[in-house]
N, C-alpha and C positions, 0 to 999 in steps of 0.2 A: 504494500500500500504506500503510494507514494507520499511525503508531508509537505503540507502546504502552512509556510509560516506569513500570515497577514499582518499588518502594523500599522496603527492610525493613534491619533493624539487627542481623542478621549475615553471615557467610560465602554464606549460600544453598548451601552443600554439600550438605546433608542436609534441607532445608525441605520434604518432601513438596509439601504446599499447595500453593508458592507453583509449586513447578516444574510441577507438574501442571495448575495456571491457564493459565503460559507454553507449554509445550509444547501444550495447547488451543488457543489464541489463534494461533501458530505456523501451527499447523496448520489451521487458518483463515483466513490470508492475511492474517496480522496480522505487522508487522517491531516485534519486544517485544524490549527493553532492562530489565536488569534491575540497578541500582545495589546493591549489597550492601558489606560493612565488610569490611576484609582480615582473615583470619585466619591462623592458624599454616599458611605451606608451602602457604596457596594463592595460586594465578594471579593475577594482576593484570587479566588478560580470561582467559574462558572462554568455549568455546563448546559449547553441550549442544541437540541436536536444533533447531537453528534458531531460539535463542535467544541472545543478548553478554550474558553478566554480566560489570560492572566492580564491581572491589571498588575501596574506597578507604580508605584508609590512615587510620587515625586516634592521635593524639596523648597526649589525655588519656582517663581511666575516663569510659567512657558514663553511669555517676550522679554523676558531678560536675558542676558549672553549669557551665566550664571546656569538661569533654565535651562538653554538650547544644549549646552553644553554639556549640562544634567541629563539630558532626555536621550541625547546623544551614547554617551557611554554606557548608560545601565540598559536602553534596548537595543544597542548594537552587540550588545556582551549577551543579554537575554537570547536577543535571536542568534546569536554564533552557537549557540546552549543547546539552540532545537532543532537542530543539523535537519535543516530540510532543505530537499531535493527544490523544493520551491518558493523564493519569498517575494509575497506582494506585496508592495507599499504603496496603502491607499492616502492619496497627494501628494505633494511634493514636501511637503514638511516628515515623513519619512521614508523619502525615497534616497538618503545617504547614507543612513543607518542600512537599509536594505539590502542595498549595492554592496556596502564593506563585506556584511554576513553572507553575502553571495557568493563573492572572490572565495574568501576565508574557504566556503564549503564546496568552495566551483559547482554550485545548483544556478538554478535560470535565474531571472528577475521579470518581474510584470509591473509593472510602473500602471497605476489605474488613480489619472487626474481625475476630481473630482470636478477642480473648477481651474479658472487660469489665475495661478499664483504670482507669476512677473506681472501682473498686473500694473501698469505706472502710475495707476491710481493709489499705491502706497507709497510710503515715505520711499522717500529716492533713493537711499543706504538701502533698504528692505526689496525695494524692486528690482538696484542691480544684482542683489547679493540669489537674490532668487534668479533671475533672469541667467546668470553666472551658473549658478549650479544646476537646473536645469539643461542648459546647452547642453554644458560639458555631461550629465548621465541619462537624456531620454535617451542619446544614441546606444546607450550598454543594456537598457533594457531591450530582452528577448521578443517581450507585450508591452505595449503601450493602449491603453484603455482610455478613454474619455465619457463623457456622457451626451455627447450631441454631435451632431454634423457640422455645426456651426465654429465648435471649441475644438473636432477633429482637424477642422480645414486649418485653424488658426495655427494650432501646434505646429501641421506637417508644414506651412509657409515660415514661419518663423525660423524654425531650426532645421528644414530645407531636409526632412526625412524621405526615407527611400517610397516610406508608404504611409498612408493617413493610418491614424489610431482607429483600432478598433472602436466602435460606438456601442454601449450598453447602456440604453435609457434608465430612467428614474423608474418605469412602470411598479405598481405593485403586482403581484400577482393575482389571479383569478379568487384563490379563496384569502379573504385577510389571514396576516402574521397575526400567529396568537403563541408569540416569546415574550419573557421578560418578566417582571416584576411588577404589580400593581403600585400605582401611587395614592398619597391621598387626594382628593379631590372636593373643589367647590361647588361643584354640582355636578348631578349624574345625569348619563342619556335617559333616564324616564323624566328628571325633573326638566330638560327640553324640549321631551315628549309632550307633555304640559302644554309647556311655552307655548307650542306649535298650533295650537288649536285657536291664538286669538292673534301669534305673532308671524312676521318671518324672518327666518333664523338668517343672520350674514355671519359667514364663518369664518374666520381667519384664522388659521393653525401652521405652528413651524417657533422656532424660536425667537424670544423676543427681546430685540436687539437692536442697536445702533448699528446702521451700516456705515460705508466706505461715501464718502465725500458729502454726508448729511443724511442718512439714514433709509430706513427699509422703506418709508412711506406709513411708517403705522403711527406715526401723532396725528397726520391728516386723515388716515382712517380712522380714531376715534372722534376727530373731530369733525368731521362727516355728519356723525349722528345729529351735530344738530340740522342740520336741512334734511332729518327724517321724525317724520310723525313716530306715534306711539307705537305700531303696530310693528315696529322695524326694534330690532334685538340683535346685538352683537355680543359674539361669541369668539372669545381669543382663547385660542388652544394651546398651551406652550408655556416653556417659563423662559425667565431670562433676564440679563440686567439693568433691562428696560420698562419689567412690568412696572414696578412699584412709579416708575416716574405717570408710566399710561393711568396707573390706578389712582395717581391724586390727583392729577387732573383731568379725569373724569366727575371723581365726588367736587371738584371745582366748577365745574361748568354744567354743573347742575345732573349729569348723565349716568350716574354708577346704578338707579335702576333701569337701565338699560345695556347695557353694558358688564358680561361676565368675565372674569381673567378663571381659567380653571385651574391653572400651575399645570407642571408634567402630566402628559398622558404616556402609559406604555404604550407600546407594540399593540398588545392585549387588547387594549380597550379603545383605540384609537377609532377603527371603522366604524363603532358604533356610536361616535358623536359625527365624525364625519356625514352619515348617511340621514341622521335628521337633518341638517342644515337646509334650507331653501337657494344658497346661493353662496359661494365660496370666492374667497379675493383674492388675488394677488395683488400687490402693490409697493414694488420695487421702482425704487427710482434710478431715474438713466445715471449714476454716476459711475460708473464703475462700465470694466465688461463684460465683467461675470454678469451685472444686474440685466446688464443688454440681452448678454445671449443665453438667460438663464432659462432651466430646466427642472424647474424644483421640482421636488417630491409631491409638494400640496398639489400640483398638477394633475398630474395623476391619479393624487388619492380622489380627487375632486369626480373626475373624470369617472373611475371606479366602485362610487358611492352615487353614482347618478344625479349628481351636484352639477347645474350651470355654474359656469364660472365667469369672472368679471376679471382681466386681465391687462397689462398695459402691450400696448401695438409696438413689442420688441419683435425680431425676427425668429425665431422657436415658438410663444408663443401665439402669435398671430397667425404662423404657420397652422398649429394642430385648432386653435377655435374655430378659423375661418372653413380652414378644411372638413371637419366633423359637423359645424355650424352646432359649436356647441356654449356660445356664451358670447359675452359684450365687451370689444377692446376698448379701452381708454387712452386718451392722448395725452394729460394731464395727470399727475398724483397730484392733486388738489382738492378740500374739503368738498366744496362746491360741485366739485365736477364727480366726485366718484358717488356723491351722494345722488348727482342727476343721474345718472347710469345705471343705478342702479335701482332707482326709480324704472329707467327705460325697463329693464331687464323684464317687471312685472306689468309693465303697460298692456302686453297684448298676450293673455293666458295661452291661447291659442298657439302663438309662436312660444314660447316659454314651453310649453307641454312637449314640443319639438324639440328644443336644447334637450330635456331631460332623456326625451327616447334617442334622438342621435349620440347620446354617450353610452348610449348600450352597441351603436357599433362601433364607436372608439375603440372601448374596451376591449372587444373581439383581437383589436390590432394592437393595441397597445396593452402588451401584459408581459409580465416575468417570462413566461412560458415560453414567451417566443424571444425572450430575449436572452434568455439563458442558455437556449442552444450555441449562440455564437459563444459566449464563455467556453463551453464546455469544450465545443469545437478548436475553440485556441488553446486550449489546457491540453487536449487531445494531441496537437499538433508539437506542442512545445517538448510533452513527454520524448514525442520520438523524435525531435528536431538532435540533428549529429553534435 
């Protein structure tokens, strides 16, 4: 049985992606190890559908040199430890650790970008210092992975590779992830169940956070609510270093009964807030290029839980709405404007009733199932590659 050593720079509780890769692989007569960072109250090993995640403990803040340097040594020593025939490093934050444990054990390497890390939208020290170690190891990985067409194209131009990275979308798969640990929660899917009968649900789920050159879009999405009447309820799924700021001012501008923050949702329980919602958001603003040519996971859960979605007219996603006719693009992340939109969205039942059944043939196209072959395929290929 071959081993597959994975390495990413958090908890892995809630990492869609990455579990979804391993429980592929698994399940494929592959023995995957999965190194992850200790987080708040979890395990030290975990064991999730025939996969070992080892978290390990770290010291200093992962942006300090102190950090890097930390994270650096104990999971490059960790992974030289799990002599595997194969190690992936999910982003570029550790695909150097991966590469050394590779050499060391002469096993492959699969380099599987999540998003584009040279980004020049970071501190200019932070973009060359990525931009620099990138060049110099996508060319040593075996696999190079991305998650879109759009981030595939960008790679192979940039660093002038022999071939585009493979594409493995965000999809979830057909039946929900039902891994992980339950959290506690501010309200449950019956008490939305409720909600629904007088409200409708707008659901915004993913972590909640300050982005890159002024943030996700989610202060103007609570502030949206006010150009919505009573019957309109937002529902933020997620936690992060940005609730508490969302939460006071909400109870500031009058809105916290309308207005729910739930904190963490598992794996487990997530489809089933998902699938009450009326209307799901994205609202990423253009600063960055990740936020351009993003591909997020809510996309998809969206999509998979029979949720219209309300998205900004980036190229990925304007692609799959327009294509499926399955929700309403926005030009603006502005209070005003996403709160009209999505007024539009319920304007005409009729068409609304349309979004919800055209995401039953998205889904058909857009799922694990079909996207995990190509994994497999390349996992396949890499075994026997000379």
């Amino acid at each position: 049985m071959k081993r597959v050593c994975m390495m990413l720079t958090n908890p892995c509780t809630n990492d869609a992606r990455v579990i979804k890769e391993a429980l592929t692989l698994a399940g494929n007569g592959y023995d995957v190890r999965i190194l992850a960072t200790m987080g708040n109250n979890t395990p030290k090993i975990e064991h999730i559908g025939g996969i070992a995640i080892k978290r390990i403990k770290r010291k200093f803040k992962s942006n300090t040199l102190l950090g890097k340097m930390e994270f650096t040594l104990k999971f490059t020593f960790a992974a030289v430890r799990e002599k595997a025939e194969i190690y992936h490093a999910h982003d570029l934050s550790t695909l150097l650790e991966c590469y050394i444990a590779s050499r060391i054990n002469r096993s492959r390497l699969v380099y599987d970008s999540h998003e584009l890390f040279a980004d020049p939208t970071k501190s200019r020290v932070a973009a060359f210092l990525y931009s620099v170690l990138e060049k110099h190891l996508i060319k040593k990985a075996d696999v190079v992975i991305t998650v879109d067409n759009y981030c595939s194209n960008i790679l192979a131009t940039t660093y002038k590779l022999d071939s585009r990275p493979l594409v493995l979308m965000n999809c979830p798969p057909l039946e929900p992830l039902r891994v992980g640990t339950d959290y506690a929660v501010n309200i449950t899917p019956e008490d939305i169940y409720r909600l629904k009968k007088n409200r409708r649900i707008i659901l915004h789920q993913g972590v909640i956070q300050k982005g890159r050159g002024g943030g996700i879009g989610l202060v103007e999405l609570v502030e949206s609510m006010k150009y919505l009447d009573d019957k309109y309820y937002l529902l933020m799924v997620g936690d992060g270093p940005l609730r508490e700021d969302l939460e006071k001012m909400s109870v500031k501008m009058g809105l916290a009964q309308r207005i729910c923050f739930t904190g963490m949702i598992s794996l487990t329980r997530l489809s089933d807030y998902t699938r009450l919602a009326d209307i799901g958001v994205i609202v990423f603003k253009k600063t960055c290029l990740n936020y351009y040519y993003a591909s997020p996971n809510k996309l998809f859960e969206y999509i998979h839980a029979n949720v219209p979605v309300l998205a900004p007219d980036y190229p990925l996603l304007k692609e799959i709405v327009e294509k499926y006719g399955i929700g309403v693009l926005i030009d603006k992340i502005e209070p005003e404007e996403i709160a009209a939109k999505i007024k539009l969205v319920f304007s005409d039942m009729n068409n609304y009733q349309r979004m919800k059944e055209n995401t039953e043939v998205a889904k058909r196209e857009l799922n694990w199932e079909n996207e995990e072959r190509k994994l497999i395929g390349a996992y396949g290929a890499l075994i026997v590659k000379p």
